[in-house]
C-alpha positions as CSV (number, residue, x, y, z in Angstrom):
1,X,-14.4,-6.0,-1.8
2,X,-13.2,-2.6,-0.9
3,X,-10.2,-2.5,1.8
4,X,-12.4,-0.3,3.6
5,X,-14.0,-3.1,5.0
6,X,-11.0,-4.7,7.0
7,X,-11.4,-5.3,10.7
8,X,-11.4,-2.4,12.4
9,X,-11.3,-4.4,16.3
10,X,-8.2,-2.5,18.3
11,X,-5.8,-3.7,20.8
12,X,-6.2,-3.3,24.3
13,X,-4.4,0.1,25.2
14,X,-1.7,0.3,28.3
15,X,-2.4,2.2,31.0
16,X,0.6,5.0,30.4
17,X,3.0,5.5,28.1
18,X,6.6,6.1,27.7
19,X,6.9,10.1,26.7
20,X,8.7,10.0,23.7
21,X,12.1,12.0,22.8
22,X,11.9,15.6,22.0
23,X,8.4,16.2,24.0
24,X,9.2,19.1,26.5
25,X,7.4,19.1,30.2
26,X,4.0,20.2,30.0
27,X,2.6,23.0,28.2
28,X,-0.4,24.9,30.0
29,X,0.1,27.9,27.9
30,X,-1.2,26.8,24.5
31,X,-4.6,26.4,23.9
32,X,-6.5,25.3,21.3
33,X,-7.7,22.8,19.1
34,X,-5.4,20.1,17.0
35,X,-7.3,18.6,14.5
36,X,-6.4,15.4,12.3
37,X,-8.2,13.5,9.7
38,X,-7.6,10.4,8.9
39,X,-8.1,8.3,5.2
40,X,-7.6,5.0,6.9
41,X,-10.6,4.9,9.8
42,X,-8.9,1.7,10.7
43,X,-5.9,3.5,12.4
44,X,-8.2,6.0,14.2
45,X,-7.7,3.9,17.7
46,X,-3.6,4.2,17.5
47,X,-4.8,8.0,17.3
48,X,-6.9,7.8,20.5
49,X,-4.4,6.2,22.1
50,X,-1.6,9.0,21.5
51,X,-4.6,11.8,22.7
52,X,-4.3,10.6,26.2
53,X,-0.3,10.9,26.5
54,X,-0.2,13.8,24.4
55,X,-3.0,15.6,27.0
56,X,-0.3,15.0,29.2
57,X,1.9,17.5,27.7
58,X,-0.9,19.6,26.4
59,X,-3.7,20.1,29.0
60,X,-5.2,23.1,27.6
61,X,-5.6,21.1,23.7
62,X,-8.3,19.1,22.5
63,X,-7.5,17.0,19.5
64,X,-10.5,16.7,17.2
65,X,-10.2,13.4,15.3
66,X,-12.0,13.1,11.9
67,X,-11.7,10.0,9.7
68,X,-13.8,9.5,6.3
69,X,-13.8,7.0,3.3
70,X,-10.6,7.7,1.5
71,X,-11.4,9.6,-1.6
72,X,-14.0,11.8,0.6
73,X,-10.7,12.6,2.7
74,X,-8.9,13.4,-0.4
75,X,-11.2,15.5,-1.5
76,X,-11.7,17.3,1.6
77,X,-7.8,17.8,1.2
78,X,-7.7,18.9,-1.9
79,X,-10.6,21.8,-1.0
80,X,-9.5,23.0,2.2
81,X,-5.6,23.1,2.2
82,X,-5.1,25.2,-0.9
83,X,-6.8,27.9,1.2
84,X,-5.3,27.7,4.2
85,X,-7.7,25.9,6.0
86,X,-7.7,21.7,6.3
87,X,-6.3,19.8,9.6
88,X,-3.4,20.4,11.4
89,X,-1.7,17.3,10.8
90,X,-2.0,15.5,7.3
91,X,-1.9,11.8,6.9
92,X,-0.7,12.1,3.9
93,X,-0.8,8.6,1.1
94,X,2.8,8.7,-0.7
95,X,0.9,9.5,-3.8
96,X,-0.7,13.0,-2.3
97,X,2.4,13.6,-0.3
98,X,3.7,15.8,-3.6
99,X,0.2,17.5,-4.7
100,X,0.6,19.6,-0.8
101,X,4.8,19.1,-0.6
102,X,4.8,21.0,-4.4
103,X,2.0,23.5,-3.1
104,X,4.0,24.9,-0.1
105,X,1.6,23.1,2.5
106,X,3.7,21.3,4.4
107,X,5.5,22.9,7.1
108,X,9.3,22.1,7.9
109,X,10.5,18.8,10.1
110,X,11.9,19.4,13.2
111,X,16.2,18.4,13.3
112,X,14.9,15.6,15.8
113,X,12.3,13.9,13.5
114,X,14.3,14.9,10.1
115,X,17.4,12.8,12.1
116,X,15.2,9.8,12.3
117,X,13.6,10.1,9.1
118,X,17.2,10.4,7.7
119,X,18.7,7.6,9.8
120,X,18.7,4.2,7.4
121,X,18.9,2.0,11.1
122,X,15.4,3.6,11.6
123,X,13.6,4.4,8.1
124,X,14.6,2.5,5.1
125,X,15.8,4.4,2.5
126,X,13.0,4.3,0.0
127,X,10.3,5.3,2.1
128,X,12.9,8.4,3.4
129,X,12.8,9.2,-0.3
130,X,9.6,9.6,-0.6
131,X,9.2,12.4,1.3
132,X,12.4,14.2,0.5
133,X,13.2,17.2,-1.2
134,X,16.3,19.1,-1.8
135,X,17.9,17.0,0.5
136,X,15.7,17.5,3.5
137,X,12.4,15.7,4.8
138,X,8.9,17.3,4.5
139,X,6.9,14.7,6.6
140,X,7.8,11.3,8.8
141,X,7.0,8.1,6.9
142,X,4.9,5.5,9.8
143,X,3.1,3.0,8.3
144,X,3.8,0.8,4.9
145,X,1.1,-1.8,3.5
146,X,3.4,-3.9,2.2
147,X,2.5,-6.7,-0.5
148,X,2.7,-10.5,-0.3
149,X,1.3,-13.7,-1.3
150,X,-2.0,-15.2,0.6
151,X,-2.6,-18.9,0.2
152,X,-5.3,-21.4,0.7
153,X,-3.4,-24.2,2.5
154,X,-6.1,-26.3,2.7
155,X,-7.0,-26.0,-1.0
156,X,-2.4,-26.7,-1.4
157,X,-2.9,-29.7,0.4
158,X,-6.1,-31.1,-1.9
159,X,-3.9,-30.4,-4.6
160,X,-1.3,-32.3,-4.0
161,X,1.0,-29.3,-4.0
162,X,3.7,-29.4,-1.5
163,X,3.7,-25.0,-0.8
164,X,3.3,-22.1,-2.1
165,X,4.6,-21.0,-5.5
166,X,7.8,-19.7,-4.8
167,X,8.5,-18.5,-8.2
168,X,6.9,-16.3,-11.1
169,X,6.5,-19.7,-13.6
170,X,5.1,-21.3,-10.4
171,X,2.0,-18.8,-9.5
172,X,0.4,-19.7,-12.8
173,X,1.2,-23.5,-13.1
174,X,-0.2,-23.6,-9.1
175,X,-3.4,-21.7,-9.8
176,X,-4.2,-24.0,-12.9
177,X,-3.6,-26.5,-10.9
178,X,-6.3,-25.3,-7.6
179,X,-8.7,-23.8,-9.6
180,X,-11.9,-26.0,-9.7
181,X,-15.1,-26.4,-12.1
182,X,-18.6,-27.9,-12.0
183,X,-19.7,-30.6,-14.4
184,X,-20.3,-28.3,-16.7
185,X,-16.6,-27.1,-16.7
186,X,-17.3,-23.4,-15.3
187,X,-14.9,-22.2,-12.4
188,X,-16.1,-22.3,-9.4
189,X,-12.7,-22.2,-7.2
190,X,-10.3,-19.8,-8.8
191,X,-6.3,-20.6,-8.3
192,X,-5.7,-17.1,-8.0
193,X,-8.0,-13.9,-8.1
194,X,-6.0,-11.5,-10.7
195,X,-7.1,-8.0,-10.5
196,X,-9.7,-7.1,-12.7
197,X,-11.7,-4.1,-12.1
198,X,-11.1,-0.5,-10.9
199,X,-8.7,0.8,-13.6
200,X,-6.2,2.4,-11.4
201,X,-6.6,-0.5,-8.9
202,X,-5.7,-3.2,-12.2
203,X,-2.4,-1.1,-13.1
204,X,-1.5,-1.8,-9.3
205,X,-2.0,-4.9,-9.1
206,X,-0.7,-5.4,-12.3
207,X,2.7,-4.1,-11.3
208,X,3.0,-6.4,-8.7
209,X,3.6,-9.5,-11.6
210,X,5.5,-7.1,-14.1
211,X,8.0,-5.7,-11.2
212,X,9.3,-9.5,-10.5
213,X,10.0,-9.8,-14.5
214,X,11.2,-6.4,-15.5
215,X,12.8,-5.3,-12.0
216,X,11.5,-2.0,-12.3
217,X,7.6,-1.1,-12.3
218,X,5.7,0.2,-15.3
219,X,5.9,4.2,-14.2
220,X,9.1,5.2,-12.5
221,X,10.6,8.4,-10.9
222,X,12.0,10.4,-13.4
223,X,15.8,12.4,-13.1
224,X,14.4,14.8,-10.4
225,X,11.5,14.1,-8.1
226,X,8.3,14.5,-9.1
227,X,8.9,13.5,-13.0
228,X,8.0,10.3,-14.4
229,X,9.3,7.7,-16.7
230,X,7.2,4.6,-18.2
231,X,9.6,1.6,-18.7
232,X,7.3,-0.6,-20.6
233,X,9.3,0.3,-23.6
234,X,11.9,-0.9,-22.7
235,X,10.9,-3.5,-20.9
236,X,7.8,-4.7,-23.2
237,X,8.7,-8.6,-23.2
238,X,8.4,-8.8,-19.7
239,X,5.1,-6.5,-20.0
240,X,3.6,-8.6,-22.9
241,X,4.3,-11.9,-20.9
242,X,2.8,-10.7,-17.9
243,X,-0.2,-9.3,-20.1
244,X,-0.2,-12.7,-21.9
245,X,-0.2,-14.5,-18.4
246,X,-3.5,-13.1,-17.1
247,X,-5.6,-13.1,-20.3
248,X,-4.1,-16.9,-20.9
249,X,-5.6,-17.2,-17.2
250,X,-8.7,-15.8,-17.8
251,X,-10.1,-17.5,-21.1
252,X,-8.8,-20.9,-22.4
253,X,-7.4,-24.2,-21.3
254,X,-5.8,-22.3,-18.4
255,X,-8.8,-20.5,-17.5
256,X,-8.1,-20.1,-13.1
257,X,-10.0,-17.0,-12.3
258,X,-13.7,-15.1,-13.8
259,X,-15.2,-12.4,-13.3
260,X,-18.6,-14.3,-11.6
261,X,-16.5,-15.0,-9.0
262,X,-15.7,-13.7,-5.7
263,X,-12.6,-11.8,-5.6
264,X,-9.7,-9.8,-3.5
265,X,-10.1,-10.4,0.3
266,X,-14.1,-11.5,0.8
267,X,-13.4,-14.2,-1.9
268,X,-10.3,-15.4,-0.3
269,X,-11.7,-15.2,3.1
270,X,-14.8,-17.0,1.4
271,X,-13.0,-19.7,0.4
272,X,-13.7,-18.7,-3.5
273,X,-10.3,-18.0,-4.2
274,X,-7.0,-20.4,-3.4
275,X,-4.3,-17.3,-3.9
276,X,-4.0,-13.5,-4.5
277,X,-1.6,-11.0,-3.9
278,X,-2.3,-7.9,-1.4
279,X,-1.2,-5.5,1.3
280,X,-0.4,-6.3,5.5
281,X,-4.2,-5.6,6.0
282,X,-5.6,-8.9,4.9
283,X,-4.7,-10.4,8.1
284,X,-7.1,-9.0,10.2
285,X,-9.7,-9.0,7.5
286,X,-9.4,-12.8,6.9
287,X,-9.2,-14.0,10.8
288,X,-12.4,-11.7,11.0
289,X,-14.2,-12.4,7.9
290,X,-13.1,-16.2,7.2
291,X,-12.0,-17.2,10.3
292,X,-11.9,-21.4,9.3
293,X,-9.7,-20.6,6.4
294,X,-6.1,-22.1,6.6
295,X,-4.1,-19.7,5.4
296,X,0.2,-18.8,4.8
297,X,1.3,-15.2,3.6
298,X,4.7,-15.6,2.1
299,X,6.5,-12.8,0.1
300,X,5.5,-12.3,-3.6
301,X,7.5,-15.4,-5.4
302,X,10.1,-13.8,-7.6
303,X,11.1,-13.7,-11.5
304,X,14.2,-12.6,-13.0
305,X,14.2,-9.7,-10.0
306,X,12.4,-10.0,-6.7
307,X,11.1,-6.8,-5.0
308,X,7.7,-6.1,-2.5
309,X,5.6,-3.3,-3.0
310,X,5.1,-0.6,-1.2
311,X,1.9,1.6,0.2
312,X,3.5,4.2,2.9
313,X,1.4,6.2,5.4
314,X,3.3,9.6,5.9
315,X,2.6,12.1,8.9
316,X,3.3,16.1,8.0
317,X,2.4,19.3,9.4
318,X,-0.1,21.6,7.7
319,X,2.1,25.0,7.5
320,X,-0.8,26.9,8.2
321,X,-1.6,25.6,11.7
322,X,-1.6,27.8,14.7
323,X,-0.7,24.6,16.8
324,X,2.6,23.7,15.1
325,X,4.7,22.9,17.8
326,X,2.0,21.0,19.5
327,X,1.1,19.1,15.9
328,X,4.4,17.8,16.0
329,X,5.0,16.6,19.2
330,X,1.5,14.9,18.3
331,X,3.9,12.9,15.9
332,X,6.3,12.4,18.2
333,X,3.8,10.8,20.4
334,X,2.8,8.6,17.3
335,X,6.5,7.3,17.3
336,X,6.1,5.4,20.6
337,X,6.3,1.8,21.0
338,X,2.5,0.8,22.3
339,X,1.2,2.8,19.2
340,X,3.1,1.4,16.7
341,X,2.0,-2.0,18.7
342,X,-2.0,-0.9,17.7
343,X,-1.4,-0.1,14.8
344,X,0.0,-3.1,13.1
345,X,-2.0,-5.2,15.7
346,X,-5.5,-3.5,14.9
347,X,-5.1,-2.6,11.1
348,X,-2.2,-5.1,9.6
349,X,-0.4,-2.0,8.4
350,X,3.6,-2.4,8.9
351,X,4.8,0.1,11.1
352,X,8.2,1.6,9.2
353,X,10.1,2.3,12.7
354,X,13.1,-0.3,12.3
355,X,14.0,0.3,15.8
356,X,11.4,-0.3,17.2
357,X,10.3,-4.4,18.9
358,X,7.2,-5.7,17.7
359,X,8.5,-9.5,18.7
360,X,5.5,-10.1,20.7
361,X,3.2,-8.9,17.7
362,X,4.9,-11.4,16.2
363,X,4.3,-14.3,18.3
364,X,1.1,-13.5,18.3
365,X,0.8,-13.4,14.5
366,X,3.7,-14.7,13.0
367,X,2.4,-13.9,9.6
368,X,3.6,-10.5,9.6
369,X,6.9,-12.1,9.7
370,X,7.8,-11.5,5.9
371,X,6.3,-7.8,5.9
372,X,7.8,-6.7,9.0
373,X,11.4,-8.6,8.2
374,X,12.7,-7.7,4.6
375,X,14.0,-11.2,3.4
376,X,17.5,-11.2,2.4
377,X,17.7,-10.3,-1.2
378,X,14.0,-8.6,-1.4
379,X,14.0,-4.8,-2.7
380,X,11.8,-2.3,-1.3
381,X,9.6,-0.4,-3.8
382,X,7.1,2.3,-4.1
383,X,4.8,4.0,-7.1
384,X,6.7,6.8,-8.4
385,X,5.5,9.7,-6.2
386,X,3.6,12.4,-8.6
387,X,0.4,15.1,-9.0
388,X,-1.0,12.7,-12.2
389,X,-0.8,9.4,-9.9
390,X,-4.6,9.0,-10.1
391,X,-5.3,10.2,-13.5
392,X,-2.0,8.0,-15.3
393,X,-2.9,4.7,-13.6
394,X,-6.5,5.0,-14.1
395,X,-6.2,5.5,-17.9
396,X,-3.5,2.8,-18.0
397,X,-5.6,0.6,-16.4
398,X,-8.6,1.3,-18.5
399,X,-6.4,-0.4,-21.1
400,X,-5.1,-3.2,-19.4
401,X,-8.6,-4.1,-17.9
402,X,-10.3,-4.2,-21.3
403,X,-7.6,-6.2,-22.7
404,X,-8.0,-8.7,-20.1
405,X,-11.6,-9.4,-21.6
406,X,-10.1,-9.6,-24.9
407,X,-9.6,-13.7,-25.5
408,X,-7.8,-13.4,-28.8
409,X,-4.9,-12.2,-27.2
410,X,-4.5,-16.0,-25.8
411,X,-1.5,-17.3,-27.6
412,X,-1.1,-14.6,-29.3
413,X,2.4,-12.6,-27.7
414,X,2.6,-10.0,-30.6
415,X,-1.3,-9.0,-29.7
416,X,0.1,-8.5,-26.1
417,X,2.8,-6.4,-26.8
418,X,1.3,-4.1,-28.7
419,X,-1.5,-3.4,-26.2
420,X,1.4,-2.8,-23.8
421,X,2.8,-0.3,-26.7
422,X,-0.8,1.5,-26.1
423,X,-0.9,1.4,-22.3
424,X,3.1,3.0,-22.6
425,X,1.7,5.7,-25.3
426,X,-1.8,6.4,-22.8
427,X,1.0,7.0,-20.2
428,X,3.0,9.2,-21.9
429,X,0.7,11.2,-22.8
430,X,-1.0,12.0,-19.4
431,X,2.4,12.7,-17.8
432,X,3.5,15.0,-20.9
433,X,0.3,16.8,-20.2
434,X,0.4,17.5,-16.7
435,X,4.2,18.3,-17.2
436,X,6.1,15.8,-15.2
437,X,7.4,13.1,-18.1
438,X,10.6,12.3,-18.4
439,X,12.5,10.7,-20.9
């Protein structure tokens, strides 16, 4: 199931707004039209709502709101931009933010927005990183979809198990122990739902297990942004356990997931699946899609490091538009407290504005506790932003996801290494090709 088809219901939106700092009284003189696409449909209505305040300031602008499937809008991207053409404001994934940033697309952030961008009270540091360069801001981060750990509590309780794993050893003793089979011993619960299809989609995922034992992910930034380093190298006993962990999990006496099973968010909100790891959005999708399941999100259980991943939504300015000034009070607009309120209410994504109160989100759905509130001790982390994103993970994956059909690597940790060895080399190699590996 694609995360496309989360809920896409929205909040109710206030009557007015509070203008935000940095919008000027209203602006009869320009005219025009603002136009913004959007990769993530389901954020469209925090959009809407910003039109009507932001016609309060700009009378004489219509806003032309497009949103696609995401790798259409990429695409669109990727054609119109390079010639000077594409939407005034780009919503921007952290892994396309360097592709335009690198081109010269982006146009520069106002002193107002770069001082919240740069403020850690407001953004946290990582996701200000990400869109920095030579010391200065090239977009505003918004929204994160950050990672944690969905369980069953129902299937806990029929179990006999008292919680939710709340470390690495215990997410694959717990999903031994919820998985279920048929008389003729064939799975027909799994205790977890690993990642197994969708090459760059399995390296991901992947990640997610090898961060909390090798407390760094498989690809990292490089000495200067942009570059990238694999780590598996060097970390390649935590990356053969982790590869020796899902292929014991998916063949053998330990067997907890298959591939005839229902997976990602419609098998957990089927009730196919006990646990999984994903992003803020499963939320909505589950109350929609599975509304009888009894379920917990707690943060990813941790290993010899503990960190959450990181998706980040980031709003820049196309430097081509005729409409800057307006495109960016658009953002400023974007920054205010009822729209952050939709957003994380009507998608699950985690608005990144720390100084912002989203308390009666909270009490609402006090699930986005552990995404919104970085547990003590937690580490914030995001892919290593470069122009090969798609292409290295995808090939890396390719590996991976074959290897996880491969049941002689059960028991067998040297046979798990060594296919690490060749995901490390596949990565290499792509980044030394496009130019951006570092040592």
């Amino acid at each position: 199931m694609q995360r496309r088809d989360l809920l896409k219901g929205a909040a109710a939106i206030p009557v007015s707004l509070a203008m935000p700092a940095g919008i000027a009284s209203a602006d009869t003189a320009t005219r025009g039209t603002l136009t913004i696409w959007l990769g993530y449909p389901e954020t469209a209505e925090a959009y809407r709502l910003a039109m009507a305040e932001f016609r309060r300031t700009y009378p004489n602008v219509q806003v032309e709101l497009l949103t696609f499937e995401l790798r259409e809008f990429e695409a669109k991207l990727a054609i119109s931009v390079p010639t000077g053409s594409g939407p005034d404001i780009l919503a921007l994934h952290d892994f396309l933010f360097p592709r335009y940033h690198e081109s010269g697309a982006l146009d520069t952030v106002p002193a107002d927005l770069a001082q919240v961008v740069n403020d850690p009270r407001v953004i946290d540091t990582p996701f200000k990183n990400v869109v920095t360069r030579d010391g200065r801001p090239w977009g505003v981060p918004w929204w994160s979809g950050r990672n944690a750990l969905f369980c069953n509590l129902d299937h806990l309780r029929e179990a006999g198990l008292s919680g939710p794993p709340t470390s690495y050893d215990e997410i694959w003793t717990h999903a031994q122990k919820l998985a279920k089979r048929n008389a003729n011993g064939d799975l027909t619960r799994a205790g977890i739902s690993l990642r197994k299809t969708g090459p760059s989609g399995v390296t991901q995922k992947f990640v997610y297990f090898y961060y909390q034992l090798a407390g760094v992910q498989m690809l990292e930034q490089g000495g200067r942004p942009g570059t990238v380093r694999s780590t598996i190298r060097e970390k390649i006993d935590a990356a053969g356990r982790v590869l020796l962990d899902h292929v014991e999990h998916l063949h053998g006496p330990k067997k907890s997931d298959d591939w005839a099973l229902r997976a990602d968010a419609q098998g957990f909100a089927s009730g196919d699946q006990s646990m999984f790891m994903r992003e803020s959005w499963v939320i909505p999708f589950v109350k929609k899609n599975g509304p009888t399941i009894n379920f917990s999100v707690t943060p990813i259980p941790r290993g010899a490091a503990w960190g959450a991943f990181n998706l980040i939504q980031v709003l820049s300015v196309n430097k081509e538009s005729r409409l800057k000034n307006a495109a960016w009070d658009f953002i400023r607009v974007m920054q205010g407290q009822p729209i952050l309120n939709n957003v994380l209410e009507s998608s699950g994504w985690i608005p990144l504005r720390k100084d912002r109160d989203y308390s009666a989100i909270l009490a609402q759905e006090p699930r986005y506790g552990s995404m919104i509130n970085t547990p003590p001790g937690q580490t914030q982390y995001l892919e290593a932003p470069n122009t090969a994103y798609e292409e290295v993970t995808t090939r890396m994956g390719e590996v991976i996801q074959t290897a996880f059909r491969d049941a002689s690597i059960v028991g067998n940790m040297d046979a798990a290494k060594r296919t690490m060895m060749r995901v490390h080399d596949v990565a290499v190699r792509v980044l030394r090709d496009q130019g951006i590996f570092a040592e």
